[in-house]
C-alpha positions as protocol buffer text, in pm:
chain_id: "A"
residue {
  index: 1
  type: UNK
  ca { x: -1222 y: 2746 z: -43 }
}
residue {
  index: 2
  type: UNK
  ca { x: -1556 y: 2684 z: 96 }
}
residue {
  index: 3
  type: UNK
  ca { x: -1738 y: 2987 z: 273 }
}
residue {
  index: 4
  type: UNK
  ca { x: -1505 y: 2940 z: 644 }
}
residue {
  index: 5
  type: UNK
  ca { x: -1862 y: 3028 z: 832 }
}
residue {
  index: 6
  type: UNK
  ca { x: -2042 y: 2789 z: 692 }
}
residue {
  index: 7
  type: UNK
  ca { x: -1734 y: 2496 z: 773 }
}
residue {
  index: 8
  type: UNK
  ca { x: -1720 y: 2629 z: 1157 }
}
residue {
  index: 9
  type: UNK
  ca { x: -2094 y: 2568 z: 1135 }
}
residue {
  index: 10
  type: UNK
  ca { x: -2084 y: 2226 z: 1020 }
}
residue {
  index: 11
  type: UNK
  ca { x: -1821 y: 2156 z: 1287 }
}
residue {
  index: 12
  type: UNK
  ca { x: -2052 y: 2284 z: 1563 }
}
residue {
  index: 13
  type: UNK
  ca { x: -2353 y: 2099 z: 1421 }
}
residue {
  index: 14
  type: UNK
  ca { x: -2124 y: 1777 z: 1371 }
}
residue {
  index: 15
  type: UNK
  ca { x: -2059 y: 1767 z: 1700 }
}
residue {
  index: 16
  type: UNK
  ca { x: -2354 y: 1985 z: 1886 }
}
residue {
  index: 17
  type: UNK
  ca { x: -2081 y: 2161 z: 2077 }
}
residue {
  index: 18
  type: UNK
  ca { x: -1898 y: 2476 z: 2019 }
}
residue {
  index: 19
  type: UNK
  ca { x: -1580 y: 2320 z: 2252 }
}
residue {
  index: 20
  type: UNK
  ca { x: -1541 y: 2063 z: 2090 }
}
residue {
  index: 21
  type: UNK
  ca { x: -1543 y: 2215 z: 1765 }
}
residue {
  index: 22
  type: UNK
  ca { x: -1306 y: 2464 z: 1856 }
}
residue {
  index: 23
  type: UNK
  ca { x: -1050 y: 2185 z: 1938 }
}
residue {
  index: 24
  type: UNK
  ca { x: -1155 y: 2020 z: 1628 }
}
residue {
  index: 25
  type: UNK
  ca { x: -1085 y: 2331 z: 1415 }
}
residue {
  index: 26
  type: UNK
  ca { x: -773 y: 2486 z: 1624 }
}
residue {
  index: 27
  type: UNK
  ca { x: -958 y: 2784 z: 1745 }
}
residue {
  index: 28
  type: UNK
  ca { x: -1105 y: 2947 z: 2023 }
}
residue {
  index: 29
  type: UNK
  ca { x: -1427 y: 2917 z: 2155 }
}
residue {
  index: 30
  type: UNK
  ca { x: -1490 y: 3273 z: 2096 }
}
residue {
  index: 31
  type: UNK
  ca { x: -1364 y: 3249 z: 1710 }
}
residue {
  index: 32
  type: UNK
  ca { x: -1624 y: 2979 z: 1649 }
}
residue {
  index: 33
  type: UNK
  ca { x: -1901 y: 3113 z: 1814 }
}
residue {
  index: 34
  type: UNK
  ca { x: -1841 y: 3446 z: 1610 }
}
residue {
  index: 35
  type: UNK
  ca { x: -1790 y: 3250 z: 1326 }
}
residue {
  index: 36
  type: UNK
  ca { x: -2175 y: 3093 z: 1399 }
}
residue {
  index: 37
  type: UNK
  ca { x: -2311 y: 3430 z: 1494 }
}
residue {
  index: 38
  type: UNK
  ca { x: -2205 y: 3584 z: 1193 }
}
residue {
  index: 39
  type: UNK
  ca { x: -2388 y: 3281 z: 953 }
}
residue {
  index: 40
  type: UNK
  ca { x: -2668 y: 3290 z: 1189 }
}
residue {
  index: 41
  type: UNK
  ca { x: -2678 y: 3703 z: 1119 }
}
residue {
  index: 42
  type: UNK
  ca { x: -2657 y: 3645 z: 689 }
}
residue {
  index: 43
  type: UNK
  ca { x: -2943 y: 3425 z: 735 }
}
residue {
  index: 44
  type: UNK
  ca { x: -3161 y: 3570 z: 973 }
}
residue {
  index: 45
  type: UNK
  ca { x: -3223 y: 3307 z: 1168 }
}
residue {
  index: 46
  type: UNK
  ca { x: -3144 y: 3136 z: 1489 }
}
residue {
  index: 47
  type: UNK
  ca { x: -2931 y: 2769 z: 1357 }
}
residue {
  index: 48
  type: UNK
  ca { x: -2866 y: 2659 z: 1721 }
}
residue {
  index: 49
  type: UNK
  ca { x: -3127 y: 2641 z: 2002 }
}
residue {
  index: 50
  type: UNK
  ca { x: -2948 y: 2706 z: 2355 }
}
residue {
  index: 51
  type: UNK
  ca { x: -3080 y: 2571 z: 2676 }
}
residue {
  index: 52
  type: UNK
  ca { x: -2915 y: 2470 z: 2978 }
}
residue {
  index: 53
  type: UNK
  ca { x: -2604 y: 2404 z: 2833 }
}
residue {
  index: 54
  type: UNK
  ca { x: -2643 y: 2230 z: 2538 }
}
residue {
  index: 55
  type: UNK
  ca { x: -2754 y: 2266 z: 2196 }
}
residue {
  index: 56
  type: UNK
  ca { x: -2902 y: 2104 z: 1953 }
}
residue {
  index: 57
  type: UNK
  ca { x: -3006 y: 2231 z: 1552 }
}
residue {
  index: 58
  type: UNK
  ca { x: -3360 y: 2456 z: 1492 }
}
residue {
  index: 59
  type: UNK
  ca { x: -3500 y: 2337 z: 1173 }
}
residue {
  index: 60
  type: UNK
  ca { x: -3328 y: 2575 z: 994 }
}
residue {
  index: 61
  type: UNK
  ca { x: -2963 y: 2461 z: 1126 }
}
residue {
  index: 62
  type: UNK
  ca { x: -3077 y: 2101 z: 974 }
}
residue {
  index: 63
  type: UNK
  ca { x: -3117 y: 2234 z: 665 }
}
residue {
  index: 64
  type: UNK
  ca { x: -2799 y: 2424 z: 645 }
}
residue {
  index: 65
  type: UNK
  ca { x: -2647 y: 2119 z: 808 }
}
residue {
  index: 66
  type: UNK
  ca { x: -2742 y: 1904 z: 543 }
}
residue {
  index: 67
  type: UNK
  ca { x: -2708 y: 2139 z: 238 }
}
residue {
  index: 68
  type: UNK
  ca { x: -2383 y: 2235 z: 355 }
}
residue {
  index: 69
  type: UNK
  ca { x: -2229 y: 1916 z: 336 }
}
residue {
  index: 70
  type: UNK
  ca { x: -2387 y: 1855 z: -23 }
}
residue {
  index: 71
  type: UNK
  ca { x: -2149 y: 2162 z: -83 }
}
residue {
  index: 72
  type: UNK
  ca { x: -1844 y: 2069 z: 79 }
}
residue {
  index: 73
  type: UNK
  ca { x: -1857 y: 1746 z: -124 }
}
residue {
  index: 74
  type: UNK
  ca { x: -1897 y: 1957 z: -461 }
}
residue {
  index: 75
  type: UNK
  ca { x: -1591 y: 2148 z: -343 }
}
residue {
  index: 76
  type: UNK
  ca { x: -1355 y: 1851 z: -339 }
}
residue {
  index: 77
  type: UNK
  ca { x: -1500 y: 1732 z: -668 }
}
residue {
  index: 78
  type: UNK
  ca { x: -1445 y: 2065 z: -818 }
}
residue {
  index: 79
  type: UNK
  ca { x: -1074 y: 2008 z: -646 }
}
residue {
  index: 80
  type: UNK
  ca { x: -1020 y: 1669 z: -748 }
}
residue {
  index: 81
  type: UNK
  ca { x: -1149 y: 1696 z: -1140 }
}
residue {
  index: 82
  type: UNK
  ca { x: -889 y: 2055 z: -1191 }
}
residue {
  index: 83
  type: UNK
  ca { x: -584 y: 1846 z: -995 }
}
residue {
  index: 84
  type: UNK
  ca { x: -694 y: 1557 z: -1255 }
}
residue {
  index: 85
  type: UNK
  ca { x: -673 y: 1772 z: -1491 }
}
residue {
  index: 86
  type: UNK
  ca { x: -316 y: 1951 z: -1427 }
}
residue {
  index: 87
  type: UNK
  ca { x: -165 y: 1663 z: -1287 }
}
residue {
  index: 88
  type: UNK
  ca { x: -132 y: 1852 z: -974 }
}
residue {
  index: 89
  type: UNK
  ca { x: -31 y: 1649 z: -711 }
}
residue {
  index: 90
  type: UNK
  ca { x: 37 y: 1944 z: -424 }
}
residue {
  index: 91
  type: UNK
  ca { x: -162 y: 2071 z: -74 }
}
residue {
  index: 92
  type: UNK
  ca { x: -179 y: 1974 z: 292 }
}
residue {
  index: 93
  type: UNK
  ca { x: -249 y: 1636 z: 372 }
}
residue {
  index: 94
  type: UNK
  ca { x: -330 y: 1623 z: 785 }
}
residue {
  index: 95
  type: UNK
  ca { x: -236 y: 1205 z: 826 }
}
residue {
  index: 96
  type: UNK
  ca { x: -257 y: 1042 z: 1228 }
}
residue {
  index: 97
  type: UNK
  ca { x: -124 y: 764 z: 1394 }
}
residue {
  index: 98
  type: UNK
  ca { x: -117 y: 586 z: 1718 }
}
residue {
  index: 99
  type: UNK
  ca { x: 198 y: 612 z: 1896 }
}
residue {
  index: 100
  type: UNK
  ca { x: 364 y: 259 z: 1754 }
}
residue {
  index: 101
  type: UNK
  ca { x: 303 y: 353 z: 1423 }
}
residue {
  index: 102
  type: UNK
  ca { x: 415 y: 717 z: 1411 }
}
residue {
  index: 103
  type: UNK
  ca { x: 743 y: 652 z: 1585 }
}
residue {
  index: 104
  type: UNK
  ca { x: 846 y: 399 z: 1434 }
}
residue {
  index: 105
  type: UNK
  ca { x: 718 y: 324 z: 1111 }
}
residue {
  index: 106
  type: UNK
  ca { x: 609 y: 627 z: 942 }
}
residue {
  index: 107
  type: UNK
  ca { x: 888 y: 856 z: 940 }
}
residue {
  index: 108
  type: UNK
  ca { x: 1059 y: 621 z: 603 }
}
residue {
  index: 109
  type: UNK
  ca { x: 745 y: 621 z: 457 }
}
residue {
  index: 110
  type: UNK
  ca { x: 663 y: 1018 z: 460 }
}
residue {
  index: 111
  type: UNK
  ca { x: 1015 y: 1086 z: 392 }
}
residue {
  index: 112
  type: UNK
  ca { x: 999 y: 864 z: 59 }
}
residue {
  index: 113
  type: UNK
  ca { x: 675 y: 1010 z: -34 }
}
residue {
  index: 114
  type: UNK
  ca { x: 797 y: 1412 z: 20 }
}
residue {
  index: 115
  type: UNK
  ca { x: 1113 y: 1299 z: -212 }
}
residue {
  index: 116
  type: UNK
  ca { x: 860 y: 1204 z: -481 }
}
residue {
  index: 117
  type: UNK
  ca { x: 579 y: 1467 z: -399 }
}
residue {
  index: 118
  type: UNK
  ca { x: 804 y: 1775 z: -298 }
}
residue {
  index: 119
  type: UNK
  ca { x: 482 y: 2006 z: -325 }
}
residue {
  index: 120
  type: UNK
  ca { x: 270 y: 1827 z: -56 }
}
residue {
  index: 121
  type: UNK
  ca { x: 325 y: 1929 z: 278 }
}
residue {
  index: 122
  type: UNK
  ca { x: 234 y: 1661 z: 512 }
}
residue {
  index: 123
  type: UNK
  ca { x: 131 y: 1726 z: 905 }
}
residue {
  index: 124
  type: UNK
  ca { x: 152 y: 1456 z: 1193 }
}
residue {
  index: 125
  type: UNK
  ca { x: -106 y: 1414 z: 1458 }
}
residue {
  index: 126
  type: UNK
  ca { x: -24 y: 1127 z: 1749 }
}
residue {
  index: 127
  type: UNK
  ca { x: -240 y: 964 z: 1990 }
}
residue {
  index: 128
  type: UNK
  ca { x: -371 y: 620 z: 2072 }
}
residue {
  index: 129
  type: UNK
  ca { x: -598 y: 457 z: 1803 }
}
residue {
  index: 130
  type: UNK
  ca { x: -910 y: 520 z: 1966 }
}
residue {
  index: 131
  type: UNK
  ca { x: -806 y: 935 z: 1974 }
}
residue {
  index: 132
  type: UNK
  ca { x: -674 y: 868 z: 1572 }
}
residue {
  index: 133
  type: UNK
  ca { x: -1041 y: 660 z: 1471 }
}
residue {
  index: 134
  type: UNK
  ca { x: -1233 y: 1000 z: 1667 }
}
residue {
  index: 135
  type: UNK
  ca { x: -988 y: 1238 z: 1448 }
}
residue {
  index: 136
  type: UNK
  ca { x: -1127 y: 1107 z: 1154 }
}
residue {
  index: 137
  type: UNK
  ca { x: -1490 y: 1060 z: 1219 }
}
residue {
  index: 138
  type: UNK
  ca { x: -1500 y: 1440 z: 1302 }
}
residue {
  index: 139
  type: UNK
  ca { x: -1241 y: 1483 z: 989 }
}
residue {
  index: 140
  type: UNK
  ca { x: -1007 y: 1679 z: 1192 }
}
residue {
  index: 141
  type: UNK
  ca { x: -704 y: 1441 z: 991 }
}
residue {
  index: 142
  type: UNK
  ca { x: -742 y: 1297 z: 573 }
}
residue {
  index: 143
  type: UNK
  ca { x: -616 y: 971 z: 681 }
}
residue {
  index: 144
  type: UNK
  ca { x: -563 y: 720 z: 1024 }
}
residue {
  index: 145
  type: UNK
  ca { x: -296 y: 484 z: 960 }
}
residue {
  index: 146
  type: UNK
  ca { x: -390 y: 309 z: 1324 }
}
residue {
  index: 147
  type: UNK
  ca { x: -292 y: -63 z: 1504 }
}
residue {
  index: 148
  type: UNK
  ca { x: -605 y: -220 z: 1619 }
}
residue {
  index: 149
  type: UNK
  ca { x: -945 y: -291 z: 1486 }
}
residue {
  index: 150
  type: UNK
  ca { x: -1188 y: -28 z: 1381 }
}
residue {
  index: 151
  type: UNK
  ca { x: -1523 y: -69 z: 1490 }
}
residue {
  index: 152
  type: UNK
  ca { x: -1717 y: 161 z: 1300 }
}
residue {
  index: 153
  type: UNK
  ca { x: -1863 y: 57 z: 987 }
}
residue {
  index: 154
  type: UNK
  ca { x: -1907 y: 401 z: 826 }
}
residue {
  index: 155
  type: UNK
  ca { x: -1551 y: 423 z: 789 }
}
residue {
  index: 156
  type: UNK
  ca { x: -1323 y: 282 z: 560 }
}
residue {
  index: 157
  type: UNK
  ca { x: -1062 y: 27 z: 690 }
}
residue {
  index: 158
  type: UNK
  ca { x: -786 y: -116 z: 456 }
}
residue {
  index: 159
  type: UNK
  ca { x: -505 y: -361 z: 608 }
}
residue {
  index: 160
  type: UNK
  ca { x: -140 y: -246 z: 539 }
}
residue {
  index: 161
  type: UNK
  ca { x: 24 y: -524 z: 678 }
}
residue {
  index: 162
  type: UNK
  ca { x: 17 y: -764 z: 1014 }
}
residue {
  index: 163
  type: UNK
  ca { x: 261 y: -671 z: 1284 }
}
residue {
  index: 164
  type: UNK
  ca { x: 367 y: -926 z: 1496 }
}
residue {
  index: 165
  type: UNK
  ca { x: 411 y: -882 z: 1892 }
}
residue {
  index: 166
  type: UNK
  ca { x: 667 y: -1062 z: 2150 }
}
residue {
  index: 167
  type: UNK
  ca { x: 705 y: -1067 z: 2508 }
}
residue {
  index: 168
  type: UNK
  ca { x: 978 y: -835 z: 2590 }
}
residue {
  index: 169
  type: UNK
  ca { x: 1214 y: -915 z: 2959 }
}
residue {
  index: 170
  type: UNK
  ca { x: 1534 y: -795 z: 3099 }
}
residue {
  index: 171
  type: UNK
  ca { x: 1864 y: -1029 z: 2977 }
}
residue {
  index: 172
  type: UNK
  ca { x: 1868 y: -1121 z: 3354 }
}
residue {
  index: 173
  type: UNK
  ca { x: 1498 y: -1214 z: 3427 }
}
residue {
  index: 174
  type: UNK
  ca { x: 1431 y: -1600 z: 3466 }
}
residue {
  index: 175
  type: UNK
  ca { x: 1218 y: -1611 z: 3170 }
}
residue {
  index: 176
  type: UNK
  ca { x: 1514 y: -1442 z: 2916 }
}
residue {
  index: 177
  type: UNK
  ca { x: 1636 y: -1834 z: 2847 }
}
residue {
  index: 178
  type: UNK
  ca { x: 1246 y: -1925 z: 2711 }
}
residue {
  index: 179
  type: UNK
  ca { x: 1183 y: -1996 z: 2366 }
}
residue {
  index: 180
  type: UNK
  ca { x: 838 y: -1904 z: 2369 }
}
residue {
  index: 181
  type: UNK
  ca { x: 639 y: -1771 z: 2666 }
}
residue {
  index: 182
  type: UNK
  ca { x: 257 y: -1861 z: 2734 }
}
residue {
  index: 183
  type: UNK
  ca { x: -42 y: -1670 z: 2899 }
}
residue {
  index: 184
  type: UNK
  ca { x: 38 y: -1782 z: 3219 }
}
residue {
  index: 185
  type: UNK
  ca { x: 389 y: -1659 z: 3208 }
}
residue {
  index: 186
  type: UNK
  ca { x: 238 y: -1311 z: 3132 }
}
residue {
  index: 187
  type: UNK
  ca { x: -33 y: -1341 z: 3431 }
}
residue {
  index: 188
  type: UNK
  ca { x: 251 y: -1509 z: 3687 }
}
residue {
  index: 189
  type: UNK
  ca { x: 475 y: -1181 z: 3663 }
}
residue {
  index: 190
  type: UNK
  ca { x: 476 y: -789 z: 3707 }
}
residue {
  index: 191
  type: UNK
  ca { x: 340 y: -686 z: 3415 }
}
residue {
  index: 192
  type: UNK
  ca { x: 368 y: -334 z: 3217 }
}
residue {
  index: 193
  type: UNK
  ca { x: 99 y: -220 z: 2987 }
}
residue {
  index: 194
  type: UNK
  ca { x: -11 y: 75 z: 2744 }
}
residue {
  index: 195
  type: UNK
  ca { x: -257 y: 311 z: 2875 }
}
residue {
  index: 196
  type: UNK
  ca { x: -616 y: 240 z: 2816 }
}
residue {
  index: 197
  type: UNK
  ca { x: -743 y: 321 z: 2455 }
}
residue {
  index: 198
  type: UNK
  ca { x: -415 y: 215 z: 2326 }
}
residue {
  index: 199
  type: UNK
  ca { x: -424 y: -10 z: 2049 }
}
residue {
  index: 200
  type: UNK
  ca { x: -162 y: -226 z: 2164 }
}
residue {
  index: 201
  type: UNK
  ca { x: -334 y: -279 z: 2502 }
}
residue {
  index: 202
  type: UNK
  ca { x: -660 y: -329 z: 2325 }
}
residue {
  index: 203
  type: UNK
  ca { x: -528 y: -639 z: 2086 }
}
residue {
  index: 204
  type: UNK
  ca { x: -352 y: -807 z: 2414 }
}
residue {
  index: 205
  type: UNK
  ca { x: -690 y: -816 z: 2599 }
}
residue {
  index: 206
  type: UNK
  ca { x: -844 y: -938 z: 2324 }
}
residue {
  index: 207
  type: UNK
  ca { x: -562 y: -1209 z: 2233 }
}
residue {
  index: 208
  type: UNK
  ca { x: -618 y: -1323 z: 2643 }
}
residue {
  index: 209
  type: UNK
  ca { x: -977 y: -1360 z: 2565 }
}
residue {
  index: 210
  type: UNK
  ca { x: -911 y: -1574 z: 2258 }
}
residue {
  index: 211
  type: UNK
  ca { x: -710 y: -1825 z: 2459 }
}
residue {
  index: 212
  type: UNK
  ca { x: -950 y: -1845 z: 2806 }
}
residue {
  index: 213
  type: UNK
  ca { x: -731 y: -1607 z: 3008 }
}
residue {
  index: 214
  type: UNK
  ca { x: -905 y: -1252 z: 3164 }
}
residue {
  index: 215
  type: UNK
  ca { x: -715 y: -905 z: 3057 }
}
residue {
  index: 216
  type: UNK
  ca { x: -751 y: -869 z: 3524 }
}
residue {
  index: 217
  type: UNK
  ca { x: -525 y: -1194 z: 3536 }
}
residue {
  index: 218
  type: UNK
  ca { x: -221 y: -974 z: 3459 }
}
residue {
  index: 219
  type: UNK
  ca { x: -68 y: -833 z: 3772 }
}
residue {
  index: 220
  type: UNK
  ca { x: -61 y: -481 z: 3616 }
}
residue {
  index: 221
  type: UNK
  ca { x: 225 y: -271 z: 3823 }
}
residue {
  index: 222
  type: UNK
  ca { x: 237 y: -4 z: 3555 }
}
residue {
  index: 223
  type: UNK
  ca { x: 71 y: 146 z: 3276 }
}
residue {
  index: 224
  type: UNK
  ca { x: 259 y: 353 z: 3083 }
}
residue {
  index: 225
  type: UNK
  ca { x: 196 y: 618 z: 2751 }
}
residue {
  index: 226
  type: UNK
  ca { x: 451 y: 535 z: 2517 }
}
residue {
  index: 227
  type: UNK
  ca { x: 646 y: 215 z: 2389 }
}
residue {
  index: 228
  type: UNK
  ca { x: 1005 y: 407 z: 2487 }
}
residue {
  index: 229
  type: UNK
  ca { x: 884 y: 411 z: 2825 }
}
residue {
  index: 230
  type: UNK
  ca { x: 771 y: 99 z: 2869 }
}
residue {
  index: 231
  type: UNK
  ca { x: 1090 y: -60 z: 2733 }
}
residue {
  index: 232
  type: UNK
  ca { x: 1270 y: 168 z: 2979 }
}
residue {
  index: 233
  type: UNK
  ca { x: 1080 y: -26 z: 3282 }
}
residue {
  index: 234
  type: UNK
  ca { x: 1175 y: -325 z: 3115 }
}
residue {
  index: 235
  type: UNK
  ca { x: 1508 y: -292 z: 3095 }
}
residue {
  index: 236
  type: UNK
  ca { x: 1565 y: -192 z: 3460 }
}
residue {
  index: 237
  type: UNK
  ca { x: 1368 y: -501 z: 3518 }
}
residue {
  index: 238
  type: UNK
  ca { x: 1055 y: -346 z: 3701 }
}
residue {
  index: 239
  type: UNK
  ca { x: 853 y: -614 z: 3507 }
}
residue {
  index: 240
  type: UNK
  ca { x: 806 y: -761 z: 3171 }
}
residue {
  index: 241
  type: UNK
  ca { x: 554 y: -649 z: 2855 }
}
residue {
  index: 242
  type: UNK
  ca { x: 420 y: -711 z: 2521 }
}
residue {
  index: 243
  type: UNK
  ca { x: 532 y: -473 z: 2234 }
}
residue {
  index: 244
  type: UNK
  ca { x: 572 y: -468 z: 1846 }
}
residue {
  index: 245
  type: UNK
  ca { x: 921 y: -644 z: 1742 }
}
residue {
  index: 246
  type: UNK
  ca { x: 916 y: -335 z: 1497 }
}
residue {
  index: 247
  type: UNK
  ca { x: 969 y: -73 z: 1806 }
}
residue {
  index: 248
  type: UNK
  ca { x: 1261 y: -351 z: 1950 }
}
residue {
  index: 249
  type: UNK
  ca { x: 1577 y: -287 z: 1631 }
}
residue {
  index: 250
  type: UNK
  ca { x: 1782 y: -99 z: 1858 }
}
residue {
  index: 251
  type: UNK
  ca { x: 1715 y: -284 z: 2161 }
}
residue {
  index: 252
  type: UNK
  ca { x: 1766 y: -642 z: 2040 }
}
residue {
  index: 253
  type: UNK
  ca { x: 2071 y: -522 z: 1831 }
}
residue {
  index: 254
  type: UNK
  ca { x: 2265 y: -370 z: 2177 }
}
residue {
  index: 255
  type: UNK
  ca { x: 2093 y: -685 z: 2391 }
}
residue {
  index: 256
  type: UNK
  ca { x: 1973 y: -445 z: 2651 }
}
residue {
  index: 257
  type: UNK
  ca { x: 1616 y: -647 z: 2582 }
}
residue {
  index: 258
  type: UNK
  ca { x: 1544 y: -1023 z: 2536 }
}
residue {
  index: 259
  type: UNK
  ca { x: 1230 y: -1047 z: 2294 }
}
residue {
  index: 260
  type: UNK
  ca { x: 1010 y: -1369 z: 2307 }
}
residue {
  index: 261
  type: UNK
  ca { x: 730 y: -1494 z: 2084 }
}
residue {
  index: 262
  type: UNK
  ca { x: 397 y: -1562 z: 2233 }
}
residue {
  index: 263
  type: UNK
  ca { x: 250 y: -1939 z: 2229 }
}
residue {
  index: 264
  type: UNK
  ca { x: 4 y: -1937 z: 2051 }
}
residue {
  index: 265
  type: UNK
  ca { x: 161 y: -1634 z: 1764 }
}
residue {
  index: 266
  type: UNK
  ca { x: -30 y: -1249 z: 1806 }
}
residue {
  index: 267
  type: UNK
  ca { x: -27 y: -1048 z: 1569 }
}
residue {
  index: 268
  type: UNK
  ca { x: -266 y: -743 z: 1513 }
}
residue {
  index: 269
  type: UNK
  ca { x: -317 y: -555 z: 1193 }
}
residue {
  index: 270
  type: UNK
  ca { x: -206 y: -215 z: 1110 }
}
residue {
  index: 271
  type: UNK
  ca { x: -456 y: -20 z: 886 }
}
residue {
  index: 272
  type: UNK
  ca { x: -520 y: 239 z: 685 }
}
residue {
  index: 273
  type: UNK
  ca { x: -903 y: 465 z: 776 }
}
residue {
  index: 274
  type: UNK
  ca { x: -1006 y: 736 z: 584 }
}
residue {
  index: 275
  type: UNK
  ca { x: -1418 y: 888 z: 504 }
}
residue {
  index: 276
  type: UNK
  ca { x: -1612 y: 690 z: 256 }
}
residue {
  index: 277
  type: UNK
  ca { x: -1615 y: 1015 z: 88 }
}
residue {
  index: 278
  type: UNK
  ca { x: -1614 y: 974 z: -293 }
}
residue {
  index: 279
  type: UNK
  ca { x: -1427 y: 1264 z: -400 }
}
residue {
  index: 280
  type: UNK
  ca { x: -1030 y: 1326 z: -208 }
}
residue {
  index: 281
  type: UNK
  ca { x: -762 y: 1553 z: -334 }
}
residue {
  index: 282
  type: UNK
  ca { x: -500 y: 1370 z: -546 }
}
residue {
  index: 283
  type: UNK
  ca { x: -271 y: 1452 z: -300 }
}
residue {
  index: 284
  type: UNK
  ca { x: -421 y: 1184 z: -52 }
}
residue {
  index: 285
  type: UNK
  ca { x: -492 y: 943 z: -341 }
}
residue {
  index: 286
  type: UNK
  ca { x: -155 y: 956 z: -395 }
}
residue {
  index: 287
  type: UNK
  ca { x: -64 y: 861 z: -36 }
}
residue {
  index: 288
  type: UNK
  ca { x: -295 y: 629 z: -6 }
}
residue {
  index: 289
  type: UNK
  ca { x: -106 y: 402 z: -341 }
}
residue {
  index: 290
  type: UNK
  ca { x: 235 y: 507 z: -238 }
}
residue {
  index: 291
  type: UNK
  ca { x: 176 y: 347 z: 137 }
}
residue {
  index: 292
  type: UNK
  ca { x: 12 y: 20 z: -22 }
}
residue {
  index: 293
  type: UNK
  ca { x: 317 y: -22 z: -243 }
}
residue {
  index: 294
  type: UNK
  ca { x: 548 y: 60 z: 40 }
}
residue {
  index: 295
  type: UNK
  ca { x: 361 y: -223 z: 251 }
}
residue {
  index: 296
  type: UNK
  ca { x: 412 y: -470 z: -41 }
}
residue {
  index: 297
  type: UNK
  ca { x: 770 y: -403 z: -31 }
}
residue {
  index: 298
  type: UNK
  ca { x: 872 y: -364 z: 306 }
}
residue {
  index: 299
  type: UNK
  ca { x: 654 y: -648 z: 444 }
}
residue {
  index: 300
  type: UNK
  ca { x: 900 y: -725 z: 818 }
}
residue {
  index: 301
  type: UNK
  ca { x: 961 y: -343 z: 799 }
}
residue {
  index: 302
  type: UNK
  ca { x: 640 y: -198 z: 929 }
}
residue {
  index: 303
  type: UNK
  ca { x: 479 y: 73 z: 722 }
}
């Protein structure tokens, strides 16, 4: 509802560059630097100062910058007091998820909430959780539902549940007969790993750390983008890995996998981040209770 030059403007200033903002918004470059142009024209004034490259806010763009986002916020309390009001519970919420998460846990979730919630239209953005936590700092995506710790402060981090993570081998490899399987079972074999950034690769170096072992121990023959493939490498016994026993149903159930706890346990936490904003649209208040109460009752379920 807000005026769409002034919210192509905030993007820009948010992030002092019109590229980035452009992927932030969808849009060309060319759409948001008309989009600037055109604010910068009702006002009279030059918002952005351009040299060599970069950009940074004339005195006037701070103001604007600042006002506007005093108006934004006014917006969604306007929108959240009429929704209170109707008991409207309808809109777009934009949610994201690192890769675990979304393929595997979310999909019963989201399809219990559009049963109840028919008029909210829900969109899916995937990437690793340090892509999800940068979504929604630059509020690209309402909510992060993500599998690793989140650093910054000015967000808002609430634990859905623990997930817990086993070694994963071939049914032929020498350590398939192990009840549990230590650090130095992980360093003394090929090992497969996430990409960097990825939350799952992020809680295993930190889990080595905890114990006195060094993330370069592991003899790292492949790093891979997506749990699917890395079971894939697994099973044609290219090496072992660490995964969620949420992503490992199918596997375990057809025995084309052996899955082994760690000694000591790891678990990590998957979360919920969202803006410290104080005003949201019912819509992703609603989400927000629905996936708590879905945690409490699907606790060895994931999401």
């Amino acid at each position: 509802m807000a005026d769409r030059r002034l919210q192509v403007f905030h993007s820009v200033a948010k992030h002092l560059s019109f590229t980035k903002a452009a992927e932030a918004l969808h849009m060309t470059q060319p759409a948001v630097t008309f989009q600037v142009r055109q604010l910068e024209e009702y006002f009279n004034t030059r918002l952005f100062d351009r040299t060599h490259n970069r950009i940074s806010l004339t005195e006037a763009g701070k103001r604007v910058y600042e006002i506007g986002g005093r108006i934004f916020e006014l917006y969604a309390e306007m929108d959240h007091a009429i929704k209170e009001l109707t008991g409207e519970v309808s809109g777009v919420l934009i949610i994201g998820a690192s890769t675990t998460i979304a393929e595997y846990m979310l999909p019963a979730l989201l399809g219990d909430f559009k049963s109840k919630y028919p008029d909210v239209n829900v969109r899916l953005k995937v990437s690793n959780t340090e892509g999800i936590v940068s979504m929604v700092e630059s509020n690209v995506i309402d909510l992060g539902v993500v599998e690793a710790p989140v650093a910054n402060k000015n967000l808002a981090v609430e634990l859905c549940k623990k997930d817990q993570l086993v070694a994963i081998v071939a049914p032929n490899h020498p350590l398939a007969n192990k009840e549990k399987l230590s650090v130095e079972d992980l360093t003394g074999n090929p090992y497969i790993c996430r990409e960097e950034g990825s939350g799952t690769r992020e809680v295993i170096n930190e889990y080595m750390q905890e114990v006195g072992a060094s993330p370069a121990e592991l003899d790292i023959i492949m790093e891979l983008g997506s749990p699917e493939a890395i079971k894939g490498a697994v099973e044609a016994g290219i090496g072992i890995a660490v995964l969620s026993k949420a992503t490992l149903i199918k596997e375990l159930k057809l025995r084309t996998l052996v899955a082994i706890p760690l000694d000591p346990p790891l678990e990590r936490p998957f979360s919920f981040v969202h803006q410290k904003q104080k005003f949201r649209q019912r819509a992703m208040e609603e989400l927000l209770e629905f996936a708590r109460q879905y945690c409490a009752a699907h606790p060895e379920s994931g999401v």
